[in-house]
C-alpha positions in Angstrom: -16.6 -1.1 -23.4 -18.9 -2.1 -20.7 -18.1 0.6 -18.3 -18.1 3.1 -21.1 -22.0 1.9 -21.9 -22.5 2.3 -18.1 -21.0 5.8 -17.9 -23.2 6.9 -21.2 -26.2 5.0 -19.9 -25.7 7.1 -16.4 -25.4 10.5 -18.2 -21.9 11.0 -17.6 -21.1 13.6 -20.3 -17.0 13.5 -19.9 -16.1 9.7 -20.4 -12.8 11.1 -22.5 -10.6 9.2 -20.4 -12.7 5.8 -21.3 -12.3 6.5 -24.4 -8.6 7.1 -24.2 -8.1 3.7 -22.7 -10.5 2.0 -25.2 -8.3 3.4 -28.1 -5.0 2.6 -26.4 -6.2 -1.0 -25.9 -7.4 -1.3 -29.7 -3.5 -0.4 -30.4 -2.1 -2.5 -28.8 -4.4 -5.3 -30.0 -2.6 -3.8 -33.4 -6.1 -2.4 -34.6 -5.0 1.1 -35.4 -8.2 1.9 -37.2 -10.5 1.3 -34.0 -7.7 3.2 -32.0 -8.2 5.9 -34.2 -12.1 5.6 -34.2 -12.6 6.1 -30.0 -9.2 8.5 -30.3 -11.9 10.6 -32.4 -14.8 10.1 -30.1 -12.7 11.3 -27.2 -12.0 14.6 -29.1 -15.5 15.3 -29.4 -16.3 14.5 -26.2 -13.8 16.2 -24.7 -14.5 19.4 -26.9 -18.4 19.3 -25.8 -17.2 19.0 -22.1 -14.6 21.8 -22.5 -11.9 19.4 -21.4 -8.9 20.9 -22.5 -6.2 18.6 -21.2 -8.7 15.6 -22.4 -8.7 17.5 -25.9 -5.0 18.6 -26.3 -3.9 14.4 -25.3 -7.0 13.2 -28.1 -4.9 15.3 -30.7 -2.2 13.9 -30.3 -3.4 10.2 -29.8 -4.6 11.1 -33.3 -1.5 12.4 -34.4 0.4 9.6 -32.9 -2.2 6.9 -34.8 -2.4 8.4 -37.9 1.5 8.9 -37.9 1.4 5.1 -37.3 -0.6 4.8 -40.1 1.0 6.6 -42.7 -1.5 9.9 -42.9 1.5 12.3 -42.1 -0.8 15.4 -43.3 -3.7 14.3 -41.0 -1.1 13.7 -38.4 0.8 17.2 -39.0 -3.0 18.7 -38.2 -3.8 16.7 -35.3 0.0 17.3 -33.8 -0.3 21.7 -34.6 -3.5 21.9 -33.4 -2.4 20.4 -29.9 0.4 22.4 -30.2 -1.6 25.5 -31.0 -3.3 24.7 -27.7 -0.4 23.8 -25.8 0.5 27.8 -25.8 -2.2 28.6 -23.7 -2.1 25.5 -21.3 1.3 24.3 -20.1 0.7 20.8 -19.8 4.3 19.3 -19.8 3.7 15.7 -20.2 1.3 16.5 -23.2 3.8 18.9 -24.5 6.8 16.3 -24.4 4.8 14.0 -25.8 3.7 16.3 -28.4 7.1 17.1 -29.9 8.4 13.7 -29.6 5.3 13.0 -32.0 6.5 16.2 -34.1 10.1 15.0 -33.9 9.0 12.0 -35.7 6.5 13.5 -38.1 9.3 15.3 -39.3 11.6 12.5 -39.5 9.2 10.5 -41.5 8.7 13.5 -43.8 12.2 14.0 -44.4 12.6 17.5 -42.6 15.8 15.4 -40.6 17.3 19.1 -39.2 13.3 20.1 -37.8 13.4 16.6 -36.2 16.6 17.0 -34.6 15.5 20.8 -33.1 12.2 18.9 -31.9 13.6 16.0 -30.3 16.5 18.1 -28.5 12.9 20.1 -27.2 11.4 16.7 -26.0 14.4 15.6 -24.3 14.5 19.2 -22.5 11.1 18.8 -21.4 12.1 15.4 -19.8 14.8 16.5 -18.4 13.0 19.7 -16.7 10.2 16.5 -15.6 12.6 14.2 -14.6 14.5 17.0 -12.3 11.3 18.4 -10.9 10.1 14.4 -10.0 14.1 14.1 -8.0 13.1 17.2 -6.1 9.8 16.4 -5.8 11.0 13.0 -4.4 13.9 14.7 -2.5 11.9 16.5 -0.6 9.3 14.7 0.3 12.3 12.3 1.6 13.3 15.4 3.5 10.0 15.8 4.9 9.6 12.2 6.2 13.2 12.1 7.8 11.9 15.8 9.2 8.9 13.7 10.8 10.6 10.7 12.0 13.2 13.4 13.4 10.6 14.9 15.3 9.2 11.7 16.1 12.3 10.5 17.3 12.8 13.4 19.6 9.5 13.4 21.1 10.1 9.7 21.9 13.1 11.0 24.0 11.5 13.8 25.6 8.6 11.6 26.4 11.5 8.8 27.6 12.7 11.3 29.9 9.6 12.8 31.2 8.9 9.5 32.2 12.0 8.8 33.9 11.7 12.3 35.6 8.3 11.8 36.8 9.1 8.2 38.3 12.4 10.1 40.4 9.3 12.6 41.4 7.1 10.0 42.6 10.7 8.0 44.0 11.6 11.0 46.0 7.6 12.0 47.5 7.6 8.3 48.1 10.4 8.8 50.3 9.3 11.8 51.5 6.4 10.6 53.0 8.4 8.1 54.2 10.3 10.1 56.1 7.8 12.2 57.1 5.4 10.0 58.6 8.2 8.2 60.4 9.5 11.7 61.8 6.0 12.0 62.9 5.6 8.7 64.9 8.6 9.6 66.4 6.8 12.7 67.7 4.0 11.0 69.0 5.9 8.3 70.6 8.3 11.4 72.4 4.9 13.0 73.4 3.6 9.7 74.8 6.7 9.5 76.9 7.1 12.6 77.8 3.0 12.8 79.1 4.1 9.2 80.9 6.9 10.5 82.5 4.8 13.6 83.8 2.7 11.4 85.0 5.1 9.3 86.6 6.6 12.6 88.1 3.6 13.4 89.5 2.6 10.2 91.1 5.8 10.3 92.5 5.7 13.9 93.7 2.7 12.5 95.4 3.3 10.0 97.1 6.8 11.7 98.4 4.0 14.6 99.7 1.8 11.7 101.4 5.1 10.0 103.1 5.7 13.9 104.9 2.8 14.5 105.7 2.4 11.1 107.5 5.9 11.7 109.2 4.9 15.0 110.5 1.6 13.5 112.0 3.6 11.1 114.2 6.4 13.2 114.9 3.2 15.9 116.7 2.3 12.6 118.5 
């Protein structure tokens, strides 16, 4: 009740479901007459705010509560009119709970073959619910295993990138390796090779120097 006085006290024009609650709460507190009471004040307020869903499930809370109490021609109204309005709007769960209402209005009022034809609709609806909710559920199931598929397999991909990228690195490790070994070998050939010039030479030299100091003392 307190959040309903909120909601009115903030201008909220649609507080039908409030009221709904309120009502189912009174019911259960086996006060069918205060049910009935908010059950009422969510059909107007669900009227004013052109709430159509709110309206069609406030006739047949009514239906259902007057049912309860005994006012089967009350009921009957409440329980046509919401199914008057269930031709235009195909609201399932209202509509199975609509002729599950009907099914017992009729039993009550001795119409036992109507009841049976209206019950056989409410279980069809139920079924056709129950069905949609499996596939609903079944493939949202799929969906997920789809993900964690997909998850699964990236995890792999990314598994073997990785192991891909390290046998990269592995091999341009080695690479350089290699190459910068191959390289000091160059250098350490060229340092040879310019020392062993240069030991040629000196030597060349000095051979040149020992002739030329034989030929002086041979002329002598």
């Amino acid at each position: 009740l307190k959040s309903l006085e909120l909601s009115e006290a903030a201008g909220i024009d649609d507080v039908t479901g409030q009221l709904h609650i309120i009502g189912y709460n009174y019911r259960r507190q086996k006060q069918p007459h205060k049910a009935a009471e908010y059950y009422q004040r969510a059909l107007e307020t669900a009227t004013r705010a052109s709430n159509y869903w709110g309206m069609i499930r406030s006739r047949n809370n009514l239906g259902s509560i007057h049912l309860e109490l005994g006012n089967y021609s009350t009921a009957a109204m409440h329980l046509r009119q919401a199914e008057g309005m269930l031709q235009e709007y195909d609201f399932k769960e209202l509509r199975k709970d609509n002729h599950f209402m009907m099914s017992q209005l009729f039993e009550k009022t001795g119409q036992y073959a109507r009841a049976l034809e209206t019950y056989k609709q409410y279980e069809q609806i139920k079924d056709e619910m129950y069905n949609a909710e499996k596939l609903k559920v079944i493939s949202e199931l799929k969906t997920v295993h789809e993900i964690e598929s997909k998850e699964q397999e990236i995890k792999l991909l990314q598994a073997e990138n990785e192991v891909i990228v390290k046998e990269i690195q592995a091999r341009k490790t080695r690479y350089q390796i290699i190459f910068t070994a191959g390289m000091l070998v160059l250098v350490l050939l060229a340092i040879l090779y310019i020392q062993s010039r240069q030991k040629m030479y000196a030597y060349r030299q000095l051979v040149l120097k020992n002739l030329e100091i034989i030929e002086r003392e041979k002329s002598q």
